[in-house]
KEKE-3310 file (N, C-alpha, C; in steps of 0.2 Angstrom, whole numbers, plus 5000, padded with zeros to 4 digits):
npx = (4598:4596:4594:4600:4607:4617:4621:4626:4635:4644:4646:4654:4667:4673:4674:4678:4669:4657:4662:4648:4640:4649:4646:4634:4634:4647:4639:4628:4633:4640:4631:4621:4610:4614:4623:4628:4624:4631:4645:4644:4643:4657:4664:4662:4667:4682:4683:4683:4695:4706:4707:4709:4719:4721:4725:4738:4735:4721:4717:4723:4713:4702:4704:4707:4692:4686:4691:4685:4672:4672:4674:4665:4659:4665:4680:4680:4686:4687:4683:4685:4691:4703:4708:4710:4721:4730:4732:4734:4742:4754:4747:4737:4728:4718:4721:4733:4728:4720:4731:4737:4726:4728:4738:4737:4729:4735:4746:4734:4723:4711:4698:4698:4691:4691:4691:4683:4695:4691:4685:4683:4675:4675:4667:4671:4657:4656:4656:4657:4665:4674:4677:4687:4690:4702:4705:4718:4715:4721:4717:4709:4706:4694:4695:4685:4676:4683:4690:4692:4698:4701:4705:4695:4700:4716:4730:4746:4751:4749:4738:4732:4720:4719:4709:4711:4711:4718:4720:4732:4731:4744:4744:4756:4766:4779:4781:4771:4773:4764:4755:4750:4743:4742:4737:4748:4759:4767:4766:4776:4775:4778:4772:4767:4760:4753:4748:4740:4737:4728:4719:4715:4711:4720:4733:4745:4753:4752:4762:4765:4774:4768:4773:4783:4791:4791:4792:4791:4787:4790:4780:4781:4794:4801:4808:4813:4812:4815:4804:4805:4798:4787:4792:4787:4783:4780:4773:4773:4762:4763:4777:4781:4788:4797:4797:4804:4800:4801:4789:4777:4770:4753:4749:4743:4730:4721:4709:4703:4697:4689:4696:4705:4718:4726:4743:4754:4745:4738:4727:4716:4718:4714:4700:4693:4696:4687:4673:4673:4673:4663:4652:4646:4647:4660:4666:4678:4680:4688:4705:4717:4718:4720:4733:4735:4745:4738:4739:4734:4722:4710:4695:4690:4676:4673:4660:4654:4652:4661:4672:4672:4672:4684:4696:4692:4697:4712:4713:4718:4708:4699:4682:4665:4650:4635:4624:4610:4613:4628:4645:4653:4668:4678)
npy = (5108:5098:5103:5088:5081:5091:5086:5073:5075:5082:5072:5060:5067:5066:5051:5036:5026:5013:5001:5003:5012:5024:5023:5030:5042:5046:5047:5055:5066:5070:5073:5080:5094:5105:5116:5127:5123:5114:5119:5126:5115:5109:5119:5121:5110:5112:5123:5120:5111:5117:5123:5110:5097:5083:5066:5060:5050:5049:5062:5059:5051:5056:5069:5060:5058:5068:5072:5067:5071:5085:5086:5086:5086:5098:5106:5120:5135:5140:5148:5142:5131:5135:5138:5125:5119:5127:5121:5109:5105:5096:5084:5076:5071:5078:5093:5093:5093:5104:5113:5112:5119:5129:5135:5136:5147:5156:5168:5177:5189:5184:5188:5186:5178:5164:5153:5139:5121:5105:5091:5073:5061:5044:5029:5016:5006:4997:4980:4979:4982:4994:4996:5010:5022:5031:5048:5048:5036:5025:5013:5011:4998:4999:4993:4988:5001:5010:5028:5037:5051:5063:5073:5078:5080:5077:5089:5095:5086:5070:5068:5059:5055:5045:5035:5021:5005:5003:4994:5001:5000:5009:5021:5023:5037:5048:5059:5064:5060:5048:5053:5045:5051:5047:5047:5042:5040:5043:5040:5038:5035:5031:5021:5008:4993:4992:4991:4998:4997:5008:5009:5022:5017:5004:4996:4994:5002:4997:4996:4988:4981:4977:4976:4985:4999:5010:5022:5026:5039:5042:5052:5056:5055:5059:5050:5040:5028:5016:5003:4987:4975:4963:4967:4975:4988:4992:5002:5007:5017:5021:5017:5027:5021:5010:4995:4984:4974:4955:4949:4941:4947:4947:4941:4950:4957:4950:4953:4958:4952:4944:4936:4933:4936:4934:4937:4934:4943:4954:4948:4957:4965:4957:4956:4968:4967:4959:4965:4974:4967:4957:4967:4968:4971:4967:4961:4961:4954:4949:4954:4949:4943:4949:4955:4941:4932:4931:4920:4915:4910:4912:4906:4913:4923:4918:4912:4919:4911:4901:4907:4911:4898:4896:4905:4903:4892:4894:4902:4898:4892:4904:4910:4912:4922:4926:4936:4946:4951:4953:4952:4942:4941:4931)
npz = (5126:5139:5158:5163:5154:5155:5165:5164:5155:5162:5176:5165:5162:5172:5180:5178:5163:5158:5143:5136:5140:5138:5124:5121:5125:5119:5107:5109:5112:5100:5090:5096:5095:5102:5104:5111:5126:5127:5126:5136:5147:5145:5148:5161:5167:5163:5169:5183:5183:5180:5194:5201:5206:5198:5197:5186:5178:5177:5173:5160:5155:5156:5147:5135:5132:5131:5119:5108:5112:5111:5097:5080:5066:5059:5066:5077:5081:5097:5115:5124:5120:5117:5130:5135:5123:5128:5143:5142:5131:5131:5135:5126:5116:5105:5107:5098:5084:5090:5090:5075:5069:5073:5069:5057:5054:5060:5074:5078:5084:5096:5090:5078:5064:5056:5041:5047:5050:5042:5049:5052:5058:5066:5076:5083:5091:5106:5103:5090:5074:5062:5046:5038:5024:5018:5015:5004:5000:5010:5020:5037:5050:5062:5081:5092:5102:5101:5094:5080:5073:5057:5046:5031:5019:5013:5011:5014:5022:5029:5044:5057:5070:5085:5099:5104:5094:5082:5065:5051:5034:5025:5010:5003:5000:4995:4998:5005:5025:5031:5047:5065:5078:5095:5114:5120:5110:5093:5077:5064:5046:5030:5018:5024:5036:5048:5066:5079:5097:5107:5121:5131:5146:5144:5151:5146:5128:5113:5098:5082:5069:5052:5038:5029:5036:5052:5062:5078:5091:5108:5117:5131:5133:5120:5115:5098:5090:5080:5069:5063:5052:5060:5072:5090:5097:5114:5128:5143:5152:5165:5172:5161:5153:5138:5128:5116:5106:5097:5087:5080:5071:5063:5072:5082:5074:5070:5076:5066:5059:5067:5077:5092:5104:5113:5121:5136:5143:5157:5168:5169:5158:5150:5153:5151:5134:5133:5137:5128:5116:5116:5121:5135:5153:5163:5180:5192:5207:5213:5215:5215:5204:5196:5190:5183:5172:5153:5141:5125:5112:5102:5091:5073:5078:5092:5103:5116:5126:5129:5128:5140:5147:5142:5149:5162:5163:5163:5173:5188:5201:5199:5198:5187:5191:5182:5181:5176:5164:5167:5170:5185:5191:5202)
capx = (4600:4593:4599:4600:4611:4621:4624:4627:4643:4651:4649:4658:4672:4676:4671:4677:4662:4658:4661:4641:4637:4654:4644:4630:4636:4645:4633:4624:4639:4642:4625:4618:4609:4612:4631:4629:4624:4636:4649:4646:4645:4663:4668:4660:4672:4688:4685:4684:4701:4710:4709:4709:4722:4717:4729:4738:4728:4714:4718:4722:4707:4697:4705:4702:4686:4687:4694:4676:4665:4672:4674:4662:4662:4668:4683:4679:4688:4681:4687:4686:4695:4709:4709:4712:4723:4735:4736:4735:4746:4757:4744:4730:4726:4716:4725:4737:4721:4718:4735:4734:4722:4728:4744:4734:4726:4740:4746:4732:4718:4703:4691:4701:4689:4694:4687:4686:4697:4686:4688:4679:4675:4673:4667:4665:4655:4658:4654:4658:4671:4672:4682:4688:4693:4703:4705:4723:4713:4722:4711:4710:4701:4693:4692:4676:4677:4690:4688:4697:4699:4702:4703:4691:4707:4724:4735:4753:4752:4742:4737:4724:4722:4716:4708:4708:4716:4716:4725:4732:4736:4744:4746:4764:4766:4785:4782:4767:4773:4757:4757:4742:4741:4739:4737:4755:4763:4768:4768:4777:4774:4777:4768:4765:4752:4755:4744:4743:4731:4732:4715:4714:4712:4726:4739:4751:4749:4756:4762:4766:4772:4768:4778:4788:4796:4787:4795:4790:4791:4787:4778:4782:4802:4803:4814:4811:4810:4814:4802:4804:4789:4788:4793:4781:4784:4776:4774:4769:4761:4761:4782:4784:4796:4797:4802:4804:4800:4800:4782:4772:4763:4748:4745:4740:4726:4716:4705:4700:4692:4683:4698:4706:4724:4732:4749:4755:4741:4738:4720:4712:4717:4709:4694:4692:4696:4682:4670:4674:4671:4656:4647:4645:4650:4662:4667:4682:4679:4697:4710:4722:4720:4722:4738:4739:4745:4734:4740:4728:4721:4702:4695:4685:4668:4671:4655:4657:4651:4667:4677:4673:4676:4691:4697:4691:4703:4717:4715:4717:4704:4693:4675:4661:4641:4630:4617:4607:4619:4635:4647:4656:4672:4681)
capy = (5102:5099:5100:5081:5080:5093:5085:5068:5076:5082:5064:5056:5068:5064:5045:5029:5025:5006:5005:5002:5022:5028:5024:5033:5048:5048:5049:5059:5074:5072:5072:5085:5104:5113:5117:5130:5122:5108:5122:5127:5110:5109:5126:5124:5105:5115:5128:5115:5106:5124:5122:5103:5093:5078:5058:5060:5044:5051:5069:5056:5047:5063:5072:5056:5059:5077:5075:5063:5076:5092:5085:5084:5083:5103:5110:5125:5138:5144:5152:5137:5123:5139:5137:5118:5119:5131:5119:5102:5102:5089:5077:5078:5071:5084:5099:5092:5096:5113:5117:5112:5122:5138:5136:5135:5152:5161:5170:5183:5190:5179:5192:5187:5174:5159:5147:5130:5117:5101:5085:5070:5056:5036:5028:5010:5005:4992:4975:4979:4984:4999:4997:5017:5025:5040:5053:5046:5029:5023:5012:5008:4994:5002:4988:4989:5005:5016:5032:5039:5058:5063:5078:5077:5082:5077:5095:5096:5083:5069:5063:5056:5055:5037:5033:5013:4999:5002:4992:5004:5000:5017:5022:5026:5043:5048:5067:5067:5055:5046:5052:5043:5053:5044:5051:5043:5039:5047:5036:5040:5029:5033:5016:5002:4992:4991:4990:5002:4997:5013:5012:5024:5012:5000:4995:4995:5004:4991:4998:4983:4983:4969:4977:4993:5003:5013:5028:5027:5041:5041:5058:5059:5056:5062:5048:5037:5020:5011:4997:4983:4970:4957:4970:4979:4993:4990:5008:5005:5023:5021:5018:5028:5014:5006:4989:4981:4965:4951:4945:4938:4954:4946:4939:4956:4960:4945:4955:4963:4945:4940:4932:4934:4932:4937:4935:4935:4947:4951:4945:4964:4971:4953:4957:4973:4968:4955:4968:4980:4964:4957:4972:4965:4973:4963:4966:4957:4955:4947:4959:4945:4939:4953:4954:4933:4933:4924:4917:4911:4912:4912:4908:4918:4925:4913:4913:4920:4904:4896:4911:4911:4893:4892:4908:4902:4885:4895:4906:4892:4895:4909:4907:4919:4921:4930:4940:4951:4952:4958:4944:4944:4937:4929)
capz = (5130:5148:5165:5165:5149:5156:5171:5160:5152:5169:5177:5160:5160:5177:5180:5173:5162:5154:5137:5133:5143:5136:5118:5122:5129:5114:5101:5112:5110:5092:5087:5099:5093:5109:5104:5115:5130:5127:5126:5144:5152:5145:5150:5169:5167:5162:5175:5188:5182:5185:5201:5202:5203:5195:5195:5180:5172:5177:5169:5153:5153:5157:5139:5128:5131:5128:5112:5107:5114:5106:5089:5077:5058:5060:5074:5078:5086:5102:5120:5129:5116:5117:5134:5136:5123:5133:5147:5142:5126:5133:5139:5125:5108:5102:5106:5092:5083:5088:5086:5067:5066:5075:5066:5048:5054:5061:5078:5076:5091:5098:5088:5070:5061:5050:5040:5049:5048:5043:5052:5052:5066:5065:5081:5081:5098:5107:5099:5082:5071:5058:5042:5036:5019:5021:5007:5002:5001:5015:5025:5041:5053:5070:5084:5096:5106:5097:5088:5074:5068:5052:5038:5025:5013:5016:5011:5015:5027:5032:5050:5059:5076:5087:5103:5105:5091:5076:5058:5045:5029:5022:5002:5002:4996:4999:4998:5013:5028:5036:5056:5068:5085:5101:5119:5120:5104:5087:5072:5057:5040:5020:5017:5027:5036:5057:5071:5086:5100:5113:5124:5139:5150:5146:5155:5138:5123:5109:5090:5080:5061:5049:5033:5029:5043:5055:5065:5084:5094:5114:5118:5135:5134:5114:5112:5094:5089:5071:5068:5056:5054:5065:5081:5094:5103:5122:5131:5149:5155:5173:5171:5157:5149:5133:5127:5109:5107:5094:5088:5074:5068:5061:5078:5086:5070:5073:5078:5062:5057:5073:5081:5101:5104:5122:5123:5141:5144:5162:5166:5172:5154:5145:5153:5147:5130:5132:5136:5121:5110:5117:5123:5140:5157:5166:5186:5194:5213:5217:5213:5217:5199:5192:5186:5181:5164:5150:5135:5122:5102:5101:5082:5072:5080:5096:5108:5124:5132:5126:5131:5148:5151:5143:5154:5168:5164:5162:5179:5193:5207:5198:5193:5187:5188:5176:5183:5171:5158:5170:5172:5193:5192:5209)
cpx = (4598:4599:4602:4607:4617:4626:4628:4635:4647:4653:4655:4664:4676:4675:4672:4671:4664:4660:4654:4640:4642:4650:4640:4630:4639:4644:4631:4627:4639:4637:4621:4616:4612:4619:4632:4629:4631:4642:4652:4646:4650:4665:4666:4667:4679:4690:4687:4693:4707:4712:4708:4713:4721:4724:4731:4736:4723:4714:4719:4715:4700:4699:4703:4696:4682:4686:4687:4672:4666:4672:4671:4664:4667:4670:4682:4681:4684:4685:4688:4692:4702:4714:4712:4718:4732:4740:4737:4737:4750:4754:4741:4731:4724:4717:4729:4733:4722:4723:4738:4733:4724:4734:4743:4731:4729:4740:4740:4726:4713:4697:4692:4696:4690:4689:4689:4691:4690:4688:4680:4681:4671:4674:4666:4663:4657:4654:4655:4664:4672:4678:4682:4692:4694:4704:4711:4720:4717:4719:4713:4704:4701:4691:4687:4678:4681:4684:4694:4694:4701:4702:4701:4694:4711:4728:4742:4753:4747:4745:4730:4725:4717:4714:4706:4712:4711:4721:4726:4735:4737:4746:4753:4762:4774:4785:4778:4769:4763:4759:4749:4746:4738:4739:4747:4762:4763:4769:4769:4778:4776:4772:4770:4759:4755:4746:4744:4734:4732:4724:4718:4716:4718:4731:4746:4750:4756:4757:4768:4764:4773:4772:4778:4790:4794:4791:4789:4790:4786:4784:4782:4790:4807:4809:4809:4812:4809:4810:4801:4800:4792:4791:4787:4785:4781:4779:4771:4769:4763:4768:4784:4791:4792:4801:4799:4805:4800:4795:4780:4767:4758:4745:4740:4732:4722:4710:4697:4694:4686:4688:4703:4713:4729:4737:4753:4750:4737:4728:4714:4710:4713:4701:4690:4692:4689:4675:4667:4671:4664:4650:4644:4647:4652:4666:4673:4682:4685:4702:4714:4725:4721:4727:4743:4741:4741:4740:4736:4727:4713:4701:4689:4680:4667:4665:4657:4657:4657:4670:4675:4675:4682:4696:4697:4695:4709:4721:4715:4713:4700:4688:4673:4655:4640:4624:4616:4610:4624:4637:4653:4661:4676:4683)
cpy = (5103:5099:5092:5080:5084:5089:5076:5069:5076:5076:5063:5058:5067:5057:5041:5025:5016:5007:5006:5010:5026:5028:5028:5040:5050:5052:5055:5066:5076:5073:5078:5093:5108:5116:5123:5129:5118:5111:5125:5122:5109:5115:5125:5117:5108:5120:5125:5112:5110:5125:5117:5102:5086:5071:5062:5054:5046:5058:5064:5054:5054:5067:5066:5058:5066:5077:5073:5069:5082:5092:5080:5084:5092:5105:5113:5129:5144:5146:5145:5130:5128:5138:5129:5117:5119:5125:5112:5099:5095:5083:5075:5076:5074:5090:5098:5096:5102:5117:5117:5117:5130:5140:5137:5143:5159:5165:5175:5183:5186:5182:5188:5180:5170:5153:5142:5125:5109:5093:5081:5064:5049:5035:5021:5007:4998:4987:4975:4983:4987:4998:5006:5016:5030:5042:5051:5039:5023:5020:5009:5005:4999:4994:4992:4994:5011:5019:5035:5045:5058:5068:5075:5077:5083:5082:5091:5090:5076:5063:5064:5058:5048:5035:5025:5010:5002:5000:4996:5000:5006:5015:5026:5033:5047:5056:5068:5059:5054:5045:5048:5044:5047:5048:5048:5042:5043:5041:5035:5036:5033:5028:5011:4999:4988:4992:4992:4999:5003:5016:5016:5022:5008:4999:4996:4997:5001:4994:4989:4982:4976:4970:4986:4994:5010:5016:5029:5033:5040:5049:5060:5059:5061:5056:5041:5031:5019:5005:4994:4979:4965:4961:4974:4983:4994:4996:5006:5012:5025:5021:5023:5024:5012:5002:4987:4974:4960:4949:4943:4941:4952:4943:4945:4959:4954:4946:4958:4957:4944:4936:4936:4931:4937:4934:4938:4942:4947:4951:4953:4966:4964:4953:4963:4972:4962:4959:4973:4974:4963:4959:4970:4967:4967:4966:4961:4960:4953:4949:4955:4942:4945:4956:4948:4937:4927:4924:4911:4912:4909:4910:4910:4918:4918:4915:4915:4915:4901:4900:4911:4906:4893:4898:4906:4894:4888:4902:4901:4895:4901:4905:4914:4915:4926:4932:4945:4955:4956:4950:4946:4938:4936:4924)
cpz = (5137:5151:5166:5160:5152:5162:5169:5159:5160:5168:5173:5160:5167:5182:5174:5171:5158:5148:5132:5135:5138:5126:5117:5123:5122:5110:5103:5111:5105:5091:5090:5093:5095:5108:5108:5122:5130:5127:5135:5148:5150:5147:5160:5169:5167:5167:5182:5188:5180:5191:5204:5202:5204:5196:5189:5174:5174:5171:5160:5152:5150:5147:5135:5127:5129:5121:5108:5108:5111:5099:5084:5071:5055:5067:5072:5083:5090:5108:5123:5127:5119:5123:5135:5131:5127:5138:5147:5134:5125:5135:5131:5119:5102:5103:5100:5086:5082:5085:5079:5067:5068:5072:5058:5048:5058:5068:5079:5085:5090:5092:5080:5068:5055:5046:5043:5046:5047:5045:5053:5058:5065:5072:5082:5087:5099:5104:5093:5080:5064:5053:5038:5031:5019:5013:5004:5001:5003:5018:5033:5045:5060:5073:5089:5100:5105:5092:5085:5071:5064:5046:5034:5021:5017:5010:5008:5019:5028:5040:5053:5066:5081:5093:5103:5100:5084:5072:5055:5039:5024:5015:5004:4998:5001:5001:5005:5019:5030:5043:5060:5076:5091:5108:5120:5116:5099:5082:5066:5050:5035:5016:5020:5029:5045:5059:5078:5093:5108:5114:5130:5144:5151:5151:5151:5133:5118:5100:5087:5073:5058:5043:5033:5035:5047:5061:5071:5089:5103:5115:5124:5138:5127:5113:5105:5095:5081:5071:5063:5057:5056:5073:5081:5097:5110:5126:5137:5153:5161:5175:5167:5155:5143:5131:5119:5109:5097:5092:5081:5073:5066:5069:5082:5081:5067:5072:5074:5058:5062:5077:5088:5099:5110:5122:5129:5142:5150:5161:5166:5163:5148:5145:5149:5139:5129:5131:5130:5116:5109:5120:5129:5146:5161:5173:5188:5201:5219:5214:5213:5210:5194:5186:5183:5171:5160:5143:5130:5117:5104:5093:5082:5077:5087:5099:5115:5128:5134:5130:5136:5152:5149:5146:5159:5170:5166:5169:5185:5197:5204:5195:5192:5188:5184:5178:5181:5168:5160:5171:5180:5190:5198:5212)
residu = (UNK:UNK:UNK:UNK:UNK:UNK:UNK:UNK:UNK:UNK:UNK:UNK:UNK:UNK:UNK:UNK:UNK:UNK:UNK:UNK:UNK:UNK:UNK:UNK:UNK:UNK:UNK:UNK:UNK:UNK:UNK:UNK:UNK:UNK:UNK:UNK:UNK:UNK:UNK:UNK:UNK:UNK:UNK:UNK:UNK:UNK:UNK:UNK:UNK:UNK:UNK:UNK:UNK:UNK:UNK:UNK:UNK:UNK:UNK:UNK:UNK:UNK:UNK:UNK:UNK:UNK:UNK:UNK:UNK:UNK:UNK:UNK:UNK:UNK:UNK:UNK:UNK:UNK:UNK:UNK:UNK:UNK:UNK:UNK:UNK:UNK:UNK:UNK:UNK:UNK:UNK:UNK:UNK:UNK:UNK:UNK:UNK:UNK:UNK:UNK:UNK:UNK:UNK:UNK:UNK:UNK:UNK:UNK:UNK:UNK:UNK:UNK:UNK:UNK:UNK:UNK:UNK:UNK:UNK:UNK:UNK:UNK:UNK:UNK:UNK:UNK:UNK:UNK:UNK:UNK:UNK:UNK:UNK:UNK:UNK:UNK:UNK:UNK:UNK:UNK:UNK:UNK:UNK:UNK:UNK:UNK:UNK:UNK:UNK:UNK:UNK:UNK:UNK:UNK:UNK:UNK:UNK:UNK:UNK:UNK:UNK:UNK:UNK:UNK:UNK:UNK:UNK:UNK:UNK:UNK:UNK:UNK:UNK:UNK:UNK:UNK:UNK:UNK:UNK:UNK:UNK:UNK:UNK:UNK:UNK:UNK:UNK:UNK:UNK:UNK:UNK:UNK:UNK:UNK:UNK:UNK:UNK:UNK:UNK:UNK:UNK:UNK:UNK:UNK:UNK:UNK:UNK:UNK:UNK:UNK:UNK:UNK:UNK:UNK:UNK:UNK:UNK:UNK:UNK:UNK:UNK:UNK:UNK:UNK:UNK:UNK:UNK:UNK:UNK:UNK:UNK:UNK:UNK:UNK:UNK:UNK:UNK:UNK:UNK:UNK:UNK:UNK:UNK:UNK:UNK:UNK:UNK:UNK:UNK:UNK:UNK:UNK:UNK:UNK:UNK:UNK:UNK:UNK:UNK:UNK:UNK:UNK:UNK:UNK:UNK:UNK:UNK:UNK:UNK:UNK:UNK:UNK:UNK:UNK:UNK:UNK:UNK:UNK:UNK:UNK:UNK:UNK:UNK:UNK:UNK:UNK:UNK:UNK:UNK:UNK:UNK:UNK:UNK:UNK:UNK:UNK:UNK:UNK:UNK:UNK:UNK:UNK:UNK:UNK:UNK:UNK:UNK:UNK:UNK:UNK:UNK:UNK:UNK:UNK:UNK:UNK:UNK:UNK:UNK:UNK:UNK:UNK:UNK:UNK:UNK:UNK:UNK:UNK:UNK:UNK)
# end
């Protein structure tokens, strides 16, 4: 791998990337030979964020993306994953991961070698939306921009792990619960069919059950939540708080058709899910509207055309332009 590529990962891990670069870079990880270079442009990033101290959204965003770049269709135990482990258990989606895997292979010295654990990885980019069959034939929908970790074989246990929205519908199985990892939630099922949408970015990471009963817990307080179908769970990172709300579960998984449906959603976090849909970068240059709330229902496969006028009804006094496929709003 080049200098260029090297210098490529740094940037990403420390830079809010679009989600069209963020697809690219990517690929470009998991797919990579150089697994050696690629191991030191993460090791020269880790060394640096020792002696950084980073936002702690920024230190989030920075590890989602971690978790992407380090895993491919085999985790593999190395000095450096050991290391991030160590220090970013509490934060971090794929340490969950390693420690799986270092707990399947027991306290023993760095030199002691194991078979791998094997994990697999679904990415669906922006624009498009990936339907997954897991080994319990489970499936689950990925909306545009999320990835999903996953054992080849589900064991003693099964769980996944999620960056971004996804639907599951679990195969009941009362002997192995179904857990799915998020950077800030735990979500434990035996069978059901919910809906977690927990990008990076957000501003709310939203769990939302349509049938059965779905075991919540908060990571960063450890306190749980019972959800029966037709309630949401609404995490807001930036408070650490949680609120339970009332909703009409089918409304949030819309999305797995072609349809849009913001409820009270403030305008920063609609644009962003605009972007993710239709593969478009969009800028907002009056922070004032930032935080409007929309409320709206899109139907299937709407056109962006549509969507921008009927947004741009529903925010008084904004408009946009379009210049070479970037939309300015102000």
């Amino acid at each position: 791998m080049s200098n260029q590529i090297r210098d490529i990962i740094y940037y990403f891990f420390h830079h809010r990337i679009s989600g069209r670069t963020a697809d690219k870079v990517y690929h470009r990880m998991l797919t990579t030979e150089g697994s050696k270079e690629t191991e030191e442009a993460f090791s020269r990033i880790w060394r640096e964020l020792d002696d950084v101290t980073y936002p702690p959204e920024e230190m989030e965003r920075a590890w989602q993306r971690v978790e992407a770049g380090i895993t491919s269709r085999t985790v593999r135990r190395c000095q450096w994953v050991r290391m991030v482990a160590m220090w970013f258990i509490p934060l971090s989606l794929l340490c969950s991961t390693v420690y799986f895997y270092c707990q399947s292979v027991g306290k023993s010295s760095d030199t002691v070698v194991a078979d791998p654990v094997v994990y697999c990885q679904r990415y669906a980019a922006v624009g498009t939306r990936e339907c997954v069959t897991l080994p319990d034939q489970s499936i689950v929908w990925l909306n545009a921009g999320s990835l999903l970790i996953y054992p080849s074989d589900f064991c003693s246990s099964r769980q996944v792990y999620l960056v971004g929205e996804g639907f599951f519908e679990v195969q009941k199985d009362v002997n192995r619960p179904f857990i799915v990892s998020t950077g800030c939630l735990s979500l434990k099922v035996l069978g059901t069919t919910f809906n977690v949408s927990a990008y990076p970015e957000s501003s709310q990471i939203k769990a939302t059950l349509e049938t059965g009963c779905l075991n919540v817990k908060v990571l960063s307080s450890q306190e749980e939540y019972i959800l029966y179908p037709n309630e949401q769970l609404v995490y807001t990172p930036s408070t650490c708080t949680a609120q339970r709300l009332r909703v009409k579960a089918s409304d949030y998984s819309e999305w797995r058709m072609g349809g849009l449906f913001f409820n009270d959603v403030p305008f920063g976090d609609v644009l962003e899910v605009l972007e993710r849909t239709y593969g478009i970068k969009m800028y907002l240059q009056a922070s004032a509207y930032k935080g409007q709330k929309i409320r709206v229902r899109f139907n299937r496969d709407e056109t962006l055309d549509n969507v921008l006028r009927i947004v741009r009804r529903l925010v008084p006094g904004i408009n946009y332009t379009v210049s070479e496929h970037v939309i300015y709003w102000r």
